[in-house]
C-alpha positions in Angstrom: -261.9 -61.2 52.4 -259.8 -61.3 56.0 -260.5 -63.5 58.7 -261.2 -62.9 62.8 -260.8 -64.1 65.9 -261.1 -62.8 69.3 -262.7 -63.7 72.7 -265.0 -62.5 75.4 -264.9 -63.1 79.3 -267.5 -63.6 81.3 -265.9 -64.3 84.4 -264.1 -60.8 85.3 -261.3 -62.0 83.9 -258.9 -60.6 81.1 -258.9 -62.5 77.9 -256.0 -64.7 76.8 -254.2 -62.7 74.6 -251.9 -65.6 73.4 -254.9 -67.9 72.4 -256.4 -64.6 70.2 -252.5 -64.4 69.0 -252.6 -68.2 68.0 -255.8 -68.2 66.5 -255.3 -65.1 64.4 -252.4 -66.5 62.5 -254.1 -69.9 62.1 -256.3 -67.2 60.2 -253.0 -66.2 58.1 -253.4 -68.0 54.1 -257.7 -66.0 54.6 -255.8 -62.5 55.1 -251.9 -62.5 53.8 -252.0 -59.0 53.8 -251.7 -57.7 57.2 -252.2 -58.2 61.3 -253.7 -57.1 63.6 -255.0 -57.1 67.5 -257.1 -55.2 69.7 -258.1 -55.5 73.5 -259.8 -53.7 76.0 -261.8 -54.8 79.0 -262.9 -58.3 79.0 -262.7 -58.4 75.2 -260.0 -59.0 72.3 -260.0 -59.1 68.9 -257.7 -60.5 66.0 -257.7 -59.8 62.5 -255.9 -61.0 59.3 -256.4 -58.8 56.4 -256.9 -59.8 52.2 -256.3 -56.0 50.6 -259.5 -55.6 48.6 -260.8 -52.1 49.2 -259.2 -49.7 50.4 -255.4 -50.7 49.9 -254.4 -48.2 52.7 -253.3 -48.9 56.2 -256.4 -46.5 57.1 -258.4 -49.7 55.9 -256.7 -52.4 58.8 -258.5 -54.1 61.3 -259.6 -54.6 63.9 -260.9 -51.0 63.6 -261.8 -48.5 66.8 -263.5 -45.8 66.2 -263.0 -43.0 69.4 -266.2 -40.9 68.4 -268.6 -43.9 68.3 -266.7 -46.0 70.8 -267.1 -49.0 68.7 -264.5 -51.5 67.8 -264.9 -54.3 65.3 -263.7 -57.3 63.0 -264.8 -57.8 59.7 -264.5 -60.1 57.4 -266.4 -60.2 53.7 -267.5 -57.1 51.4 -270.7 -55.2 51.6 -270.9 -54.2 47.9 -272.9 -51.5 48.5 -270.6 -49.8 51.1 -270.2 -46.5 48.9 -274.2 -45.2 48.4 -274.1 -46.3 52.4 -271.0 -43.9 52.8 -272.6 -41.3 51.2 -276.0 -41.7 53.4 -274.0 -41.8 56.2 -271.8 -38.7 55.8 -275.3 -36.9 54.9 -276.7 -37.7 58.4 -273.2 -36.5 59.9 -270.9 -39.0 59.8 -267.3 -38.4 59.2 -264.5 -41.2 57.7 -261.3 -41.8 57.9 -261.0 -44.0 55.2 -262.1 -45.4 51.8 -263.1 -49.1 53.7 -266.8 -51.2 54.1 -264.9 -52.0 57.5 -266.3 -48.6 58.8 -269.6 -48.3 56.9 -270.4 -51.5 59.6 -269.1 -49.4 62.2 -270.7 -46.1 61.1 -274.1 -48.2 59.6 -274.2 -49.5 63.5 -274.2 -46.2 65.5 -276.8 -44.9 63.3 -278.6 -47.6 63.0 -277.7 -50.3 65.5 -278.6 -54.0 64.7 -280.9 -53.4 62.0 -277.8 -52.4 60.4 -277.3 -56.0 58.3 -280.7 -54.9 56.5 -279.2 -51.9 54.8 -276.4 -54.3 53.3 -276.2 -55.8 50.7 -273.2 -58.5 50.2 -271.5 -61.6 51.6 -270.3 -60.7 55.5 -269.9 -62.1 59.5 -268.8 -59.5 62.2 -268.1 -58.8 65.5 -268.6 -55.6 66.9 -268.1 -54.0 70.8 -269.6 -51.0 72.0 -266.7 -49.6 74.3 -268.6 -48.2 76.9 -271.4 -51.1 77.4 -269.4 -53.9 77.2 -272.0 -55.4 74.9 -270.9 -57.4 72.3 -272.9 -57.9 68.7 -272.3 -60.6 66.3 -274.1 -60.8 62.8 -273.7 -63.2 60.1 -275.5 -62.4 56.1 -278.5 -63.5 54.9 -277.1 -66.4 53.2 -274.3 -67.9 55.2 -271.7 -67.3 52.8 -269.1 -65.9 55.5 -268.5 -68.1 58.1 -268.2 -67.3 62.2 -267.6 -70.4 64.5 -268.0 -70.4 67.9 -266.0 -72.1 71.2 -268.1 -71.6 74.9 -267.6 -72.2 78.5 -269.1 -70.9 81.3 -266.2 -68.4 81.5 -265.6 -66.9 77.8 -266.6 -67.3 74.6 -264.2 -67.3 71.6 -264.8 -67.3 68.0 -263.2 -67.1 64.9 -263.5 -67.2 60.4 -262.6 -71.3 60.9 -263.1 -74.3 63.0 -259.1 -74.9 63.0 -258.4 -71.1 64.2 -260.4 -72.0 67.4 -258.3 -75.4 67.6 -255.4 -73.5 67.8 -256.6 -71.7 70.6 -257.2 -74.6 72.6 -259.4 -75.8 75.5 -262.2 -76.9 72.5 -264.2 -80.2 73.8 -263.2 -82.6 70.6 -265.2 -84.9 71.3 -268.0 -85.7 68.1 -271.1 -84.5 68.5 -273.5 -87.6 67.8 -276.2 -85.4 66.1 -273.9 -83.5 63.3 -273.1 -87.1 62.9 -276.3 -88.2 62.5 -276.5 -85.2 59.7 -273.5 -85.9 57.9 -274.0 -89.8 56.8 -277.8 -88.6 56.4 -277.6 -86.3 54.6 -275.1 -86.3 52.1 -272.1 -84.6 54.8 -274.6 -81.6 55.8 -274.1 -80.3 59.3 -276.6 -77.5 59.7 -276.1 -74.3 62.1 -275.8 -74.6 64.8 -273.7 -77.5 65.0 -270.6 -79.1 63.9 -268.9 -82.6 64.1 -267.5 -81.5 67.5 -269.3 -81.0 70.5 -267.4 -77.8 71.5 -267.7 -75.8 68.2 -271.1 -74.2 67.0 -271.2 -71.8 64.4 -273.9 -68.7 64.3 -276.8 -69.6 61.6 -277.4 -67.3 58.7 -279.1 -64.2 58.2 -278.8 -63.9 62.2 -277.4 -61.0 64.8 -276.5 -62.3 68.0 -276.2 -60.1 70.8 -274.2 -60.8 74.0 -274.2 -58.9 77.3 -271.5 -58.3 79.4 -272.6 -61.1 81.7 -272.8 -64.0 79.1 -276.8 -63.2 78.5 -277.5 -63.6 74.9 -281.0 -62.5 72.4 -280.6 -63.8 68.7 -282.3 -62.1 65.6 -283.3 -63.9 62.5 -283.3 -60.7 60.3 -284.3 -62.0 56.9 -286.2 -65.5 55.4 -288.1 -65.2 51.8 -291.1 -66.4 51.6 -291.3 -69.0 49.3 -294.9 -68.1 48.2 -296.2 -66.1 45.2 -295.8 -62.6 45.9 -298.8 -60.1 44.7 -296.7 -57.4 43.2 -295.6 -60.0 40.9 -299.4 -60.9 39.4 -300.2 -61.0 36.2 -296.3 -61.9 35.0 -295.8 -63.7 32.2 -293.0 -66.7 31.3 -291.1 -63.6 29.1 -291.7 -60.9 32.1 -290.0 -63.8 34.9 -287.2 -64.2 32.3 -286.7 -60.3 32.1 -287.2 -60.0 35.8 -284.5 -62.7 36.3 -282.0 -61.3 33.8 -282.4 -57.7 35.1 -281.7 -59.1 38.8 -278.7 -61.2 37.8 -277.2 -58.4 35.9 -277.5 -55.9 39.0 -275.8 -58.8 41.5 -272.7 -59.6 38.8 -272.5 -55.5 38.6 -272.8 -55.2 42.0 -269.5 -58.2 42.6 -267.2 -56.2 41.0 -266.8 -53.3 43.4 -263.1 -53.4 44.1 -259.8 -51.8 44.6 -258.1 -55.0 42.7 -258.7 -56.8 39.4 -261.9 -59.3 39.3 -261.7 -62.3 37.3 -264.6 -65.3 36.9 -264.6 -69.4 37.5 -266.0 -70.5 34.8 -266.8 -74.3 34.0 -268.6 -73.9 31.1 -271.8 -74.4 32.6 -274.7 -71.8 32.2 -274.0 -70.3 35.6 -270.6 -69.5 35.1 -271.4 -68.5 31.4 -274.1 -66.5 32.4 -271.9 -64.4 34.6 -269.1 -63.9 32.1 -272.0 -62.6 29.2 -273.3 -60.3 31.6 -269.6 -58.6 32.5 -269.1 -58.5 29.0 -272.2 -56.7 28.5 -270.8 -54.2 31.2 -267.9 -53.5 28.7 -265.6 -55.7 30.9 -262.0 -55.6 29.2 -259.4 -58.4 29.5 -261.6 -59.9 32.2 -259.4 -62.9 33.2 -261.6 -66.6 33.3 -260.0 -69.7 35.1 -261.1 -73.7 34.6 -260.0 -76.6 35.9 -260.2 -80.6 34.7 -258.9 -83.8 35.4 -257.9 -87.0 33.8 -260.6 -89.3 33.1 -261.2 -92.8 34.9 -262.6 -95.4 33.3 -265.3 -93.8 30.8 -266.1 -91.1 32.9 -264.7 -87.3 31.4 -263.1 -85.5 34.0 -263.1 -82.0 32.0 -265.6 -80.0 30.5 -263.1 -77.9 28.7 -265.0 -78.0 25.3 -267.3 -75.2 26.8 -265.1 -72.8 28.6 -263.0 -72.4 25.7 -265.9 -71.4 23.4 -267.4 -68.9 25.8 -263.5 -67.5 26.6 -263.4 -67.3 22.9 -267.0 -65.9 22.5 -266.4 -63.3 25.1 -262.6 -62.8 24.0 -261.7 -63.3 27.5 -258.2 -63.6 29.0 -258.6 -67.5 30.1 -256.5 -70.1 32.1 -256.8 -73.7 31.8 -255.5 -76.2 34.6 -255.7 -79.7 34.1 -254.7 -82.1 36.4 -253.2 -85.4 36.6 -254.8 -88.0 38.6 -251.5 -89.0 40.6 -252.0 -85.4 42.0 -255.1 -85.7 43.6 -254.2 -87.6 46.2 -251.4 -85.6 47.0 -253.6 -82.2 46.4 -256.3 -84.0 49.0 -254.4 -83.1 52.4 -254.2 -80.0 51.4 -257.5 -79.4 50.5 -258.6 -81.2 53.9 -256.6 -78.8 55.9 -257.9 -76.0 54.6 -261.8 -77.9 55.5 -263.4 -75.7 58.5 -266.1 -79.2 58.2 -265.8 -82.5 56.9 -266.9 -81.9 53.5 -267.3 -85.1 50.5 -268.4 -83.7 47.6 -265.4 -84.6 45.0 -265.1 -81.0 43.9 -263.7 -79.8 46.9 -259.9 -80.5 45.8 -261.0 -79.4 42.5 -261.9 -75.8 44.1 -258.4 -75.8 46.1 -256.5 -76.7 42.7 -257.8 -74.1 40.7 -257.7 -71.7 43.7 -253.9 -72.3 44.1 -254.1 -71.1 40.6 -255.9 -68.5 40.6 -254.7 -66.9 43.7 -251.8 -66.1 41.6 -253.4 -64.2 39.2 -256.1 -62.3 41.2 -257.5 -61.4 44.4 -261.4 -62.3 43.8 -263.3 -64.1 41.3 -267.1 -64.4 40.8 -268.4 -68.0 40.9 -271.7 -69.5 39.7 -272.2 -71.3 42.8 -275.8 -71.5 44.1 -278.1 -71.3 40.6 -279.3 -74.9 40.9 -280.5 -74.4 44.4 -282.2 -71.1 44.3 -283.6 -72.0 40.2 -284.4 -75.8 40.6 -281.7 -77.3 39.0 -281.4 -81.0 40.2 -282.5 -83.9 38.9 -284.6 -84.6 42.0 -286.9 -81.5 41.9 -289.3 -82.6 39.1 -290.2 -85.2 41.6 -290.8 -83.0 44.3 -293.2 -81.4 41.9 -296.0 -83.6 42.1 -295.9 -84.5 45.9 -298.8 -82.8 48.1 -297.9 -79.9 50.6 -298.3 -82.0 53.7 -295.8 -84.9 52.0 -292.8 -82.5 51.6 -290.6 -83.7 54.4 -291.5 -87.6 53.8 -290.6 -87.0 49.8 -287.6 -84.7 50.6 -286.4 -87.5 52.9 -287.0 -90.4 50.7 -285.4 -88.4 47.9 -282.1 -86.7 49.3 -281.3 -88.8 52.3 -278.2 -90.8 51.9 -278.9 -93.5 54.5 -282.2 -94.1 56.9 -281.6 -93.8 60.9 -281.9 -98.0 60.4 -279.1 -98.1 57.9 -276.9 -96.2 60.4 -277.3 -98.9 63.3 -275.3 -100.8 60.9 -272.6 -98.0 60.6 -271.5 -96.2 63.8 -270.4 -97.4 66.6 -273.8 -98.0 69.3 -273.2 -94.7 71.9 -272.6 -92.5 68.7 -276.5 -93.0 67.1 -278.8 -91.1 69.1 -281.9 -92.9 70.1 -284.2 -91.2 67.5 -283.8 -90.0 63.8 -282.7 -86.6 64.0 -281.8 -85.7 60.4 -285.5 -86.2 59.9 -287.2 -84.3 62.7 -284.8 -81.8 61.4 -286.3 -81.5 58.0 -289.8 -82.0 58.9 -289.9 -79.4 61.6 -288.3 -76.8 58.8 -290.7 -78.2 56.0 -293.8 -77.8 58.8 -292.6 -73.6 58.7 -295.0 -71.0 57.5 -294.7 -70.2 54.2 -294.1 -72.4 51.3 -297.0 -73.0 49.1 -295.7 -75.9 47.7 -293.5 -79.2 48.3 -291.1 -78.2 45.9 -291.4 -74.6 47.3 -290.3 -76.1 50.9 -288.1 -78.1 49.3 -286.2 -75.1 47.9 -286.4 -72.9 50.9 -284.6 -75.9 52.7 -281.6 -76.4 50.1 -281.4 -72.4 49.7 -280.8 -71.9 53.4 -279.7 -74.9 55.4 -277.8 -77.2 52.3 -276.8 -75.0 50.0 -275.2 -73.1 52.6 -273.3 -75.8 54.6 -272.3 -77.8 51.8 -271.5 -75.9 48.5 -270.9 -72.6 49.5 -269.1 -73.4 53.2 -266.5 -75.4 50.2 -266.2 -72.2 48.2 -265.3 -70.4 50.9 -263.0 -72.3 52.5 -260.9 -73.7 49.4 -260.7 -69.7 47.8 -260.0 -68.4 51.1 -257.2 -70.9 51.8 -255.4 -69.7 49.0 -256.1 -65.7 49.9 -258.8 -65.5 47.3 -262.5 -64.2 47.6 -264.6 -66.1 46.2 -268.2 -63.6 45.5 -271.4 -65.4 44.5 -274.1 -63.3 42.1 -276.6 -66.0 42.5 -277.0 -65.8 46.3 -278.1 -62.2 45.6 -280.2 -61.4 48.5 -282.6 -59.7 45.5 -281.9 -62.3 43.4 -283.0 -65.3 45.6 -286.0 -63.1 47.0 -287.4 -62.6 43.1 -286.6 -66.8 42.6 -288.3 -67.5 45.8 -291.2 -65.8 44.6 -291.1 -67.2 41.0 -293.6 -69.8 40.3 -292.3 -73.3 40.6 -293.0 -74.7 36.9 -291.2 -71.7 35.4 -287.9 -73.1 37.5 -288.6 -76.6 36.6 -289.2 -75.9 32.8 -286.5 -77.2 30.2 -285.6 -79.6 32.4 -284.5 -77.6 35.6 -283.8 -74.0 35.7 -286.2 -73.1 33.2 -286.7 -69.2 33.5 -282.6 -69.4 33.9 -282.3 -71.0 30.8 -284.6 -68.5 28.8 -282.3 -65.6 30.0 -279.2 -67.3 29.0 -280.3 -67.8 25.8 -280.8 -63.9 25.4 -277.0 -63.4 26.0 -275.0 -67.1 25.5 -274.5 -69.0 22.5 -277.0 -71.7 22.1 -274.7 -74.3 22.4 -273.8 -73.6 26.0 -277.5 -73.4 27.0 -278.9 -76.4 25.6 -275.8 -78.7 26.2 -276.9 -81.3 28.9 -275.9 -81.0 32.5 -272.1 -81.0 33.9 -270.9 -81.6 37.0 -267.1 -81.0 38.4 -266.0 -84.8 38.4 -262.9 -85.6 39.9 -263.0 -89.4 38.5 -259.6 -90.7 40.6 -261.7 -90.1 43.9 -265.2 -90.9 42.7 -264.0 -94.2 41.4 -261.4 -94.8 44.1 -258.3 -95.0 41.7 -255.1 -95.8 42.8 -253.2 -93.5 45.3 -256.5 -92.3 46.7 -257.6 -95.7 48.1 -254.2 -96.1 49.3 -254.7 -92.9 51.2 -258.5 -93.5 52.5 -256.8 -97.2 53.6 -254.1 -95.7 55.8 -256.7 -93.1 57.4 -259.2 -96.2 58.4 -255.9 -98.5 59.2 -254.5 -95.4 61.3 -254.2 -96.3 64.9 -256.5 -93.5 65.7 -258.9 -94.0 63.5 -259.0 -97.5 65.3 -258.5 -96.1 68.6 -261.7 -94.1 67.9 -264.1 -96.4 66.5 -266.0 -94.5 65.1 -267.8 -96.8 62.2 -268.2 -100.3 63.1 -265.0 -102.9 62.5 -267.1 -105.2 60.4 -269.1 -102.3 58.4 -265.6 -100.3 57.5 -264.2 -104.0 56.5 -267.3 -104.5 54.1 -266.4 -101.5 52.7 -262.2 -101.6 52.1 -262.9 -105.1 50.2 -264.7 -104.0 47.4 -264.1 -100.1 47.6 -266.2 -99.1 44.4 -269.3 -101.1 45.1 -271.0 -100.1 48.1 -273.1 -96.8 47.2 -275.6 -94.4 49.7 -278.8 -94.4 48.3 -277.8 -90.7 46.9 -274.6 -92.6 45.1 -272.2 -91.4 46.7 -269.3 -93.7 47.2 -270.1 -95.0 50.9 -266.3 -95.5 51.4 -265.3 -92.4 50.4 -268.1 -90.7 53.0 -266.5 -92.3 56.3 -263.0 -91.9 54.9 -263.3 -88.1 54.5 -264.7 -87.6 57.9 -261.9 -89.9 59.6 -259.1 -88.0 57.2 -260.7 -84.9 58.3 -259.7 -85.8 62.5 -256.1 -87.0 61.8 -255.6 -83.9 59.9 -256.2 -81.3 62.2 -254.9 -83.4 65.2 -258.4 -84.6 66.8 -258.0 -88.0 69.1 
């Protein structure tokens, strides 16, 4: 829920209430329901508020509390804010509200940075201790909540988007050649801590940054599973991993719906989603409210998976929406998903999410998604492979495997000054597959999608197409518990049944057959994979724009190659190679970068 902003001055100086202002009600469609601004010193905050818990004014942001002399932004729900109240008010704290805002605030002066461990949920902060000056920003375990960052030498701002800190101004725009590198790599992943521009960064996961009053800085990377077999788990059978699993799963979907507003459920049809609704049902859930979404089909590809949402909405007697969409929308729809993009992002699904979310948003204020299973259980197709591959090969196989393009192929693709000298999408991977930890390749493997991928591709897109629309997206799968207990799962269990194995064996304990053994969807949107109609037309004007040209960013020749025979060129993933430089060039026009 909510988004924030503010900034912090290093130089003496006040901060510039006007670009906090401006960046703040970029932050507007993320928190609809209220406003609000703080300043004291060299620091101020901004806040826009989603209602979700507490719906009383006692519950706005940002929020000062005069005993602790703490002030904070919040943005996100720490589902476990009640039993923390209650701890809390035990070791002599008193509240003046019913809000998670001031658990942080309360869960800080008790405990101070080691705070984040007692939380459990989906969260990024900024706190200021009034009297020090210091300043202490935290991100969760995760990445689910976002929190990018603008320096100078003089202040530092930060904000719940990229485009908030736009609107503040004074952000270097210029592309940064190794998110570059990253994104036509690997498959439009820009991991933390950079972005596309050189003058945005955004805090990594699972980390607490902490700023003095003179610019100094210390980060904490508070949590990492281990991706090894743990020894409290010895001796556990393929029925006791399926039990374990359920068991966990059930506790994280419980724990999502802690609210002061109805919670409804995205559901595909998949397992994941499936899963999710079975277990709420099991919870005695009444009139739980379900939302899918399809599209028209293109050529023989099915753009719908309706077929399987509508037997578990029937199944689970569920309240359930159905949006289809024609494929002269999607072109239209695509601006407006790109606008709400924080990042460049490719994957097809992202207009999908800001379709349905338009949708949904009118319904309800939060929905659970299945978002995150095939990372955390092994469900890709490309993880058997990674199987069979020795320890020390992991990086080398994970490379050959996921990478769209080699450094090589990329000479061929951007413009000379824009390639750095050496391949730094790989050295990237190998130096996290060389970490501690890990037993096996496919263990590295899923530590790496887990906590770097996963969290700037699929869930960064959840975030920001929900969020756009007012809507909190919450995500059972990314479970802190959940992924520690996967992590720690041995890897043939996960790769059993064809991918997700031990998942599988719980769903079929609660789902009916049918949507456990059906084979693998995806969320196609056919009229931009294949390049139909009005979407070419719209990826030709972006590379035909004068400053797409003006910026020459992919070689004249390559992008030429390209436009003549728009379905045919594919990365070595399969993604459409026009549709990869496209996005990122839509991207720039849309939020005004030259």
């Amino acid at each position: 829920m909510c988004g924030l902003s503010g900034e912090i001055r290093f130089d003496g100086g006040r901060p510039d209430i006007a670009a906090v202002e401006r960046m703040t009600d970029r932050l507007a469609p993320r928190g609809p329901d209220g406003r609000g601004l703080w300043s004291q010193g060299p620091v101020a905050l901004g806040h826009r508020r989603l209602k979700i818990i507490d719906l009383s004014d006692s519950g706005a942001q940002p929020m000062a509390d005069p005993r602790g002399r703490i002030a904070g932004v919040f943005n996100g729900c720490v589902y476990n804010y009640r039993e923390l109240r209650d701890e809390l008010h035990a070791l002599g704290h008193r509240f003046f509200s019913e809000s998670d805002t001031e658990v942080v605030l309360k869960a800080y002066q008790q405990w101070g940075t080691d705070c984040v461990d007692h939380f459990y949920g989906m969260f990024a902060f900024v706190l200021v201790e009034q009297d020090t000056g210091r300043v202490v920003l935290a991100r969760d375990r995760l990445g689910i909540k976002p929190l990018y960052l603008s320096a100078t030498t003089e202040r530092l701002r930060f904000a719940s988007s990229l485009p908030a800190l736009l609107a503040a101004g004074g952000v270097d725009t210029s592309l940064d050649p190794v998110a570059l590198h990253q994104y036509l790599s690997w498959h439009a992943t820009v991991a933390a801590p950079h972005t596309v521009l050189n003058g945005v960064r955004k805090l990594p996961p699972a980390t607490v940054r902490v700023i003095e009053p003179d610019g100094t800085q210390h980060d904490h990377r508070y949590w990492q599973p281990a991706y090894t077999r743990r020894p409290e788990y010895a001796g556990l059978g393929a029925d006791d991993w399926t039990d374990a699993v359920l068991d966990a799963l059930r506790a994280a979907v419980r724990r999502r719906m802690v609210a002061d507003v109805p919670v409804g459920v995205l559901l595909s049809g998949g397992l994941d989603s499936s899963l999710i609704v079975a277990l709420l049902a099991d919870e005695g859930q009444q009139d739980l409210a379900t939302f899918s979404v399809g599209f028209e089909s293109e050529g023989d590809e099915e753009g719908d998976e309706f077929a399987y949402s509508d037997l578990v909405a029937r199944h689970f007697d569920t309240r359930h929406h159905q949006l289809m969409v024609p494929s002269d929308r999607v072109a239209g729809a695509l601006d407006g998903a790109v606008r709400a993009m924080s990042e460049p992002m490719m994957s097809h699904d992202v207009v999908a999410f800001h379709l349905l979310s338009e949708q949904v948003a009118k319904e309800v204020k939060v929905v659970q998604s299945g978002q995150g299973a095939d990372e955390v259980f092994a469900g890709y197709h490309w993880y058997p492979a990674m199987a069979g591959v020795p320890r020390p090969r992991a990086a080398e196989a994970y490379i050959d495997t996921y990478f769209d393009r080699s450094h090589a192929d990329l000479a061929r693709v951007l413009r000379p000054d824009l390639l750095p000298d050496r391949d730094t999408s790989a050295e990237f991977v190998r130096a996290h597959m060389a970490a501690d930890g890990a037993e096996t390749a496919l263990d590295a493997d899923l530590r790496l999608d887990t906590h770097v991928m996963m969290v700037d591709d699929p869930v960064k897109r959840v975030d920001n197409m929900t969020m756009d629309w007012g809507l909190e997206a919450r995500v059972p799968f990314l479970d802190h518990e959940l992924v520690e207990l996967a992590a720690a799962c041995p890897p043939e269990l996960k790769l059993a049944d064809g991918g997700k194995g031990v998942l599988k064996a719980a769903g079929r304990k609660v789902l009916p057959r049918q949507v456990v053994d059906r084979p693998k969807g995806y969320f196609p949107v056919p009229a931009i994979k294949h390049m139909a109609g009005p979407v070419l037309q719209r990826v030709r004007e972006a590379l035909n724009a004068p400053e797409a040209r003006a910026r020459g960013v992919f070689r004249e020749e390559y992008v030429t190659e390209l436009l003549t025979a728009p379905d045919a060129h594919r990365t070595r993933r399969g993604a459409n190679a026009l549709w990869q430089i496209a996005l990122l060039e839509i991207w720039l026009q849309t939020h005004g970068i030259r």
